[in-house]
VOLOKOL-534393 format. One record per atom (N, C-alpha, C): residue in one letter; z, x, y. Coordinates in steps of 0.05 Angstrom, whole numbers, plus 5000, padded with zeros to 4 digits. Layout:
VOLOKOL-534393
AZXY
...
end
This chain:
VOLOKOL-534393
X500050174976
X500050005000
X500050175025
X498350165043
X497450345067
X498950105091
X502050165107
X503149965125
X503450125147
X500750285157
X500250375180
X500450165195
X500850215226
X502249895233
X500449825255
X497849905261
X496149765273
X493849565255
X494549655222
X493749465208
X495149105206
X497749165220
X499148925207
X501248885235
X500048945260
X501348965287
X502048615287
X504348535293
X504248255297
X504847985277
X504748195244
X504947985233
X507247795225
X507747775200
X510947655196
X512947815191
X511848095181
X513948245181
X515248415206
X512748425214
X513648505253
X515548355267
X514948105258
X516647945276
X519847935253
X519947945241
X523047915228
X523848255236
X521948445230
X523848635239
X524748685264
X522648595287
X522648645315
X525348515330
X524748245317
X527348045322
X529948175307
X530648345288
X532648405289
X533748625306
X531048805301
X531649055323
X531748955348
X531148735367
X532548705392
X535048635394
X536548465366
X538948375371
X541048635356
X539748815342
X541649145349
X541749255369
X538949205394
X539949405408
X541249145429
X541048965431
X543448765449
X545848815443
X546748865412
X548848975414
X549849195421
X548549335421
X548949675425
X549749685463
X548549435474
X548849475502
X551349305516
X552949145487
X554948985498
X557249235506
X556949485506
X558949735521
X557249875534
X558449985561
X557250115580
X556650365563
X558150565554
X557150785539
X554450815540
X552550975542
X549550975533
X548751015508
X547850965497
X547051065467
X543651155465
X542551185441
X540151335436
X539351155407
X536951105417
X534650995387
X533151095386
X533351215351
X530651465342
X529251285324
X527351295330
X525651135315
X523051355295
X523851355279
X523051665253
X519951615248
X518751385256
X516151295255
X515351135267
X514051215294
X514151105322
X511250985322
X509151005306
X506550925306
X505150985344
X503950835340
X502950935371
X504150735395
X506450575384
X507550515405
X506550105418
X504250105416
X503149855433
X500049825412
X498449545408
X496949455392
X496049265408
X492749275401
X491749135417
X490048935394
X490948755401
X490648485369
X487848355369
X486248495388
X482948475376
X481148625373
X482748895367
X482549135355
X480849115328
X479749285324
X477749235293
X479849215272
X481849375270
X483949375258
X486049085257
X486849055272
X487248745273
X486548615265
X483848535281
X481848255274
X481048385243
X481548575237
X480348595209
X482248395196
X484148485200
X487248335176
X487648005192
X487648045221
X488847715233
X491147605222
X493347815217
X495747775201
X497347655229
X496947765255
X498947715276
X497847345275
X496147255266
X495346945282
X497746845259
X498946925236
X500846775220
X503846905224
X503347065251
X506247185253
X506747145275
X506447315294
X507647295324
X505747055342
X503547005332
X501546735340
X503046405333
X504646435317
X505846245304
X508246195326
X509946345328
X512846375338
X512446325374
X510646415379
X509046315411
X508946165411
X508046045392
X506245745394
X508545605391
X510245635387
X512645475372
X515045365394
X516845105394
X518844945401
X520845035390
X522145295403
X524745365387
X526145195396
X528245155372
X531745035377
X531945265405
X535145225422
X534645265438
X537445605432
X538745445413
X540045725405
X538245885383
X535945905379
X534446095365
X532246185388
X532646055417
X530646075428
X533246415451
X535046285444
X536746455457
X536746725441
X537246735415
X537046935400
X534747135405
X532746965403
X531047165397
X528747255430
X530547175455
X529047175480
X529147525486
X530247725473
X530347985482
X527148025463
X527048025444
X524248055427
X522547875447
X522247645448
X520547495464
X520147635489
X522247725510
X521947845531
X520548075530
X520548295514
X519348515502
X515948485499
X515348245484
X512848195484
X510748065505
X512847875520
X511347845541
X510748015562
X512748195562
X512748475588
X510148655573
X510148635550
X507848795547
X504548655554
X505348365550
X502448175554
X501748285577
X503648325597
X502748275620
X500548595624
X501748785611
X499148965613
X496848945598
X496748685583
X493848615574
X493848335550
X492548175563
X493347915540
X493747915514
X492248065500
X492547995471
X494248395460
X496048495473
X497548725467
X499848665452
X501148815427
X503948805420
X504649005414
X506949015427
X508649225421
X509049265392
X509749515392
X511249675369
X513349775370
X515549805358
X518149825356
X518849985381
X517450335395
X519150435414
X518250325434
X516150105447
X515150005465
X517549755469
X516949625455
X519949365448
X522549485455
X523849745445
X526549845449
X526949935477
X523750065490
X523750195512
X523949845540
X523649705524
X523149475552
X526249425544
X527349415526
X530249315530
X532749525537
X531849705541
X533449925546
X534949885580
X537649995582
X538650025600
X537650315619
X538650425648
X538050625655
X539950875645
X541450805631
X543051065622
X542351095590
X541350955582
X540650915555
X537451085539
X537051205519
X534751355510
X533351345486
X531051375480
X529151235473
X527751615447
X528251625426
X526651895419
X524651635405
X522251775402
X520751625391
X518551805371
X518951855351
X517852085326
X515452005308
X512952165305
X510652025297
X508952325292
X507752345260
X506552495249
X503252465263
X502652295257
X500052225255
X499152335285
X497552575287
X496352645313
X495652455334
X494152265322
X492152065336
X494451895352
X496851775340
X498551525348
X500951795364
X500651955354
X502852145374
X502152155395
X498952265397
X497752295423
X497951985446
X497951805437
X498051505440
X500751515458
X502951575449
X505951455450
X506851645478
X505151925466
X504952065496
X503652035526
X501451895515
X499851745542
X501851475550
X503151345535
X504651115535
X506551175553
X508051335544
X511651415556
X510751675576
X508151765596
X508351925609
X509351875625
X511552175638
X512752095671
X515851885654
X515751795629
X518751645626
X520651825615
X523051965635
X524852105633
X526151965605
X526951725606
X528451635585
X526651575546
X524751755548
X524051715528
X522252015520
X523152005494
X522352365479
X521252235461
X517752415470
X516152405442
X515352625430
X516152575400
X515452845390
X514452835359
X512052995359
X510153035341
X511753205314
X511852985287
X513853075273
X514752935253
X513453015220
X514052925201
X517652755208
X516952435201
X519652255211
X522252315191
X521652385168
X523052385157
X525552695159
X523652855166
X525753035180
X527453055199
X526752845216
X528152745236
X531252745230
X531152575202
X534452515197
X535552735189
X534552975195
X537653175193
X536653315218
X534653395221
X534853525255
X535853435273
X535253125280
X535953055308
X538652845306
X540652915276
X542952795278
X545352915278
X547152845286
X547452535309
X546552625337
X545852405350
X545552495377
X547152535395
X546252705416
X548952765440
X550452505453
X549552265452
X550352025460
X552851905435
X552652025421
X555051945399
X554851665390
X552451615402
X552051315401
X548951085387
X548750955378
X546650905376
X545050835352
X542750815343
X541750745326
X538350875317
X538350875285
X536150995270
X534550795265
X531750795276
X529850535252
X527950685245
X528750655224
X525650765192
X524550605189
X522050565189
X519950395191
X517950595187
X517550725151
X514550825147
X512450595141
X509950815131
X507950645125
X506950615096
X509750755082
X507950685056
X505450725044
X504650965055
X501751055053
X502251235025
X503851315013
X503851525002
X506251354968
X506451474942
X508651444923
X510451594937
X512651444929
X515651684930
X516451444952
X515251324973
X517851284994
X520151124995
X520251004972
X522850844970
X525151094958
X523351224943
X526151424937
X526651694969
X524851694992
X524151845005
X527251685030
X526551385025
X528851215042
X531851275026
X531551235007
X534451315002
X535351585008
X533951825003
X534452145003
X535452215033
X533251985058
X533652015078
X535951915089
X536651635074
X539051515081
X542051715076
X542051775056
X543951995040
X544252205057
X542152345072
X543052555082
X543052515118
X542252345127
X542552215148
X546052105154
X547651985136
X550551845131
X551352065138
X551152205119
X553152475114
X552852645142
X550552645165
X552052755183
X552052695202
X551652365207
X552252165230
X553351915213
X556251915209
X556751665188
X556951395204
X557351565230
X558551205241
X555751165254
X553351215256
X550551015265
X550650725252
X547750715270
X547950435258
X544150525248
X544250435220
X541750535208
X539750325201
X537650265212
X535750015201
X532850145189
X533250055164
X530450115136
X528949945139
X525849945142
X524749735132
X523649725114
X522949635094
X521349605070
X519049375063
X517849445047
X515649275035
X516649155012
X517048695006
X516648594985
X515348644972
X513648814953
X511348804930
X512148784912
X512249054901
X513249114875
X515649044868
X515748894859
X517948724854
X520748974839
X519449114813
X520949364802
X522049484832
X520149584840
X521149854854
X522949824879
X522849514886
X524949374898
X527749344884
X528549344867
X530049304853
X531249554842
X529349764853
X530450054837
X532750114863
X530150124879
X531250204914
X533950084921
X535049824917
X537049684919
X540049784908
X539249904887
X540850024864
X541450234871
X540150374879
X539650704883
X540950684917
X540950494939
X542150494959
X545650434953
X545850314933
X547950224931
X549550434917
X548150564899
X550150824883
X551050964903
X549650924937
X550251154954
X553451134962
X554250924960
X557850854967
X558250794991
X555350645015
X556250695039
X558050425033
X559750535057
X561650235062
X560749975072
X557849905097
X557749685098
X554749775100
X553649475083
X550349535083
X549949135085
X549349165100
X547148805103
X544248845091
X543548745074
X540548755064
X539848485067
X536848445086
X535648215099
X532748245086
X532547985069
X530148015066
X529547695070
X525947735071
X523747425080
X522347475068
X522347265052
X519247225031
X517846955047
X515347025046
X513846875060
X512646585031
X512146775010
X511746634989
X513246654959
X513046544940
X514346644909
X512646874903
X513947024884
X511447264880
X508847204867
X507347374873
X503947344875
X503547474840
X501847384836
X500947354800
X499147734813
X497847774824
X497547984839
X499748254858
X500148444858
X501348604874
X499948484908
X502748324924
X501848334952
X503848274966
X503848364989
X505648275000
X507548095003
X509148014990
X510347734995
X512247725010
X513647945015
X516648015035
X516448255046
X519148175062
X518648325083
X522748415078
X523248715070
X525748765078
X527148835100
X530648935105
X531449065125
X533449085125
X534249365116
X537549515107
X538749535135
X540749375134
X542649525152
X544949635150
X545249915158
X547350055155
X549350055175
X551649985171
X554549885195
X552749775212
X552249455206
X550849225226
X554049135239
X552449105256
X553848985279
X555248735263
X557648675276
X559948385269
X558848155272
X556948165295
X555147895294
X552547885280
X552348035276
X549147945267
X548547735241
X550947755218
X550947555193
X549547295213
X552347235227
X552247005246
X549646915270
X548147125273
X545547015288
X543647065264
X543547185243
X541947115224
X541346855217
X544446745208
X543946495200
X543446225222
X543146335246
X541946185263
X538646185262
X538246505263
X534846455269
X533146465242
X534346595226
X532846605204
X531646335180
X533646265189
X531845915170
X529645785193
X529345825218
X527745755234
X524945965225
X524746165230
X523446365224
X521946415200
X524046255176
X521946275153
X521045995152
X520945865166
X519545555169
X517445655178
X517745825205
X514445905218
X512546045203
X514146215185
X512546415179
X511146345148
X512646125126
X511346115111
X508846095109
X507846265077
X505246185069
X504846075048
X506746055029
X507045865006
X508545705003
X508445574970
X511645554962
X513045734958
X516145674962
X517645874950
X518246114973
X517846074997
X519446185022
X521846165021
X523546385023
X526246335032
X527546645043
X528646585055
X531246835069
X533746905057
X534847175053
X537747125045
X538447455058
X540347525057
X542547635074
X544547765054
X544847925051
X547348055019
X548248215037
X551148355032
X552648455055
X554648535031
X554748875023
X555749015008
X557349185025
X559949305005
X561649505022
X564249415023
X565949515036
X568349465033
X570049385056
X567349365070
X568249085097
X566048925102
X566548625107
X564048445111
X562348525132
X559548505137
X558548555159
X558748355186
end
């Protein structure tokens, strides 16, 4: 599975992870302290959704096309107005644009607050650099992501949060997420860590889960959205999202927006959401 992310800018998985990553970093800003979001696979930042790439897939017209279009309740409309706000600040530099995770973090950011944003791929590096020129509060740097988690941890802000979000271009990365998670804990324990993953393979889902859990961290929320029951075919059907020491609220706005969200976003039967929260304190 190739989840380079101007293939799939917009879709349902964008939007469940986007929407959670605004309501980490809302929390992160309920204390003046400043903190820092490294984002270990920063893609090029911003997507333009009639892109050949796009319009090839048109995955965003059943994801973030949907949720626009849509009559939120007015407390899911509350929840999820920092993601919403994010995307519209980006419309405004061009109608059919969406953000990507450090573009989204970078519009919700405070002025004491900082933004690393890490990306192998020459082409989308070069991108993120034209993006964030001249922005003091944001470091881009050209750089296998996964090394990230021992070089650039913890940060001088003592504060803050990791999102992994590869592309799955390659075998190995579910065991590549745990190795990273493992040695990432061990020398920033108190972050707050968000994985994303791909529903497919149903096995290798189930390995990953196991293999996170032998790690002993103390609090892990695992969020996942299936759009459909699984496919008689290997495909997409879900969308995951590990969180490591989640925030005290978040169970609680989960279960606000997330049964709204998999109403929008279904494609089959057999959609549903759930929320598991391991460790030796509730999340």
């Amino acid at each position: 599975m190739n989840y380079r992310h101007a293939f799939h800018a917009g879709n349902f998985a964008d939007v469940m992870k986007h929407a959670i990553l605004a309501r980490l970093v809302e929390y992160l800003k309920g204390k003046d302290k400043a903190f820092r979001v490294i984002d270990t696979h920063a893609g090029a930042g911003a997507y333009d959704l009639r892109d050949d790439a796009s319009t090839r897939t048109g995955e965003w017209r059943g994801g973030i096309g949907r949720v626009l279009e849509a009559d939120l309740p007015p407390d899911v409309a509350r929840l999820l107005a920092p993601y919403l706000f994010a995307v519209e600040e980006t419309r405004k530099e061009g109608r059919d644009l969406y953000p990507g995770s450090p573009l989204l973090v970078r519009h919700l950011l405070r002025a004491q607050d900082r933004l690393t944003a890490i990306e192998l791929h020459p082409e989308d590096a070069a991108r993120l650099r034209q993006l964030f020129a001249g922005d003091h509060q944001v470091r881009v740097i050209e750089l296998d992501g996964w090394l990230s988690l021992g070089a650039h941890l913890p940060p001088k802000e003592k504060r803050g949060l990791v999102l992994v979000d590869p592309p799955f271009e390659e075998p190995g990365e579910f065991g590549r997420l745990v190795d990273g998670l493992a040695k990432a804990t061990r020398r920033w324990p108190g972050g707050v860590y968000a994985l994303w993953y791909p529903i497919k393979h149903r096995t290798a889902v189930a390995t990953f889960r196991d293999d996170v859990a032998r790690l002993g961290l103390p609090r892990v929320l695992d969020i996942r959205l299936e759009i459909r029951g699984p496919s008689t075919l290997p495909a997409l059907d879900g969308s995951g999202m590990l969180i490591v020491n989640p925030p005290y609220t978040l169970a609680g706005e989960l279960d606000v927006m997330m049964p709204v969200l998999t109403s929008l976003l279904t494609q089959d039967e057999g959609a549903r959401w759930s929320a598991e929260s391991t460790g030796t304190e509730r999340a």
